[in-house]
N, C-alpha and C positions, 0 to 999 in steps of 0.2 A: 129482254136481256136475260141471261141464262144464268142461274144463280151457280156460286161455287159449291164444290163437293166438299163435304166436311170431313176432315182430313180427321181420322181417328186419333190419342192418343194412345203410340205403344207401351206396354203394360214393362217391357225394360226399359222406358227411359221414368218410372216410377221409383220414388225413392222408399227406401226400408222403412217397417214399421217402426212406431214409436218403442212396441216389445222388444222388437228383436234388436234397435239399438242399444235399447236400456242393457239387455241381457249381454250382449259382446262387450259394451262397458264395465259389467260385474263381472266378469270374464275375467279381463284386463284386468281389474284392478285386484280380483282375487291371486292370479296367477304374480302379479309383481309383488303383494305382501307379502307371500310364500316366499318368495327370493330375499326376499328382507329379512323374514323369518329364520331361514337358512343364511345367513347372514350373520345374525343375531349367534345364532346355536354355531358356528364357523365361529368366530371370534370366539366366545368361550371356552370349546375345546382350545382350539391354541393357546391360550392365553392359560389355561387348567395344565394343557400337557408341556409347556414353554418350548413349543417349536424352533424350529433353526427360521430363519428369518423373519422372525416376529415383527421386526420394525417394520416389514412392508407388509405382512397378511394381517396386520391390525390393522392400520390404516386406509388400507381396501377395505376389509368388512365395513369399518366407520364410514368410510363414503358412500357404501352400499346401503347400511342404515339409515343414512341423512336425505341422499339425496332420491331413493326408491318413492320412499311413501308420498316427498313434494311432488314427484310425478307421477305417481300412481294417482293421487287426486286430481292434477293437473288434466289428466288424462280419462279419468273417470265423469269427469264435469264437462269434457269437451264433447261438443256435437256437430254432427255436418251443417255447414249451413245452411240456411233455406235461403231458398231465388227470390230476389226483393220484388224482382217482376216476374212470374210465369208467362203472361201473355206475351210481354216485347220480348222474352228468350224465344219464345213459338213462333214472333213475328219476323226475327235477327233470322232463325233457323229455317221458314220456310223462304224468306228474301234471298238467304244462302243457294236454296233446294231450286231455286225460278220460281216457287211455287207462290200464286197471289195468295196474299194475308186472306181470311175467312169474311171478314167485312168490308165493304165497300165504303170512299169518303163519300162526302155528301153531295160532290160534284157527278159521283159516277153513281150514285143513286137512282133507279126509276122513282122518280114522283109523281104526280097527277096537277097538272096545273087548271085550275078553277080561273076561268072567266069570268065577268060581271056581265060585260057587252054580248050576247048572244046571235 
């Protein structure tokens, strides 16, 4: 019986390093504290120079300060998920392709059958 060819995996369907999510993460959450930041120093000046429609551009700021930083962590703690199974996604996806799974069951196995009676 002719064994299957080992179907390589491709190097794009490989997920990002653990560096390089951490670091997009610090990204994220650096570039949103900034916006809070400016947020922060926004409310003040208007509130120092008492701008023309203060009761809405405070109130935005404050939303900006409350609800940024809940989701800049929210966001910064979040990760892709990992594939509970790799194998039966490889097994879903070559079944997809026609292509037969890498292992054979134990029906379609060659074995050696050992006699007693000679």
């Amino acid at each position: 019986m002719k064994r299957q060819a080992y179907q390589p995996i491709l190097i794009t369907d490989a997920s990002r390093s653990q560096d390089d999510q951490l670091h997009s993460r610090q990204r994220r959450y650096i570039v949103m504290m900034s916006i809070r930041a400016l947020c922060v120093v926004a409310g003040a000046i208007l509130v120092g120079a008492n701008a023309p429609l203060l009761w809405l551009w405070l109130p935005l700021c404050a939303v900006g300060m409350v609800l940024i930083p809940w989701l800049a962590v929210l966001l910064a703690n979040d990760r892709p998920p990992k594939e509970e199974h790799r194998i039966g996604a490889r097994l879903r996806r070559s079944h997809l392709d026609g292509t037969p799974p890498r292992s054979l069951s134990a029906e379609d196995r060659p074995h050696r059958v050992i006699d007693a009676e000679l």
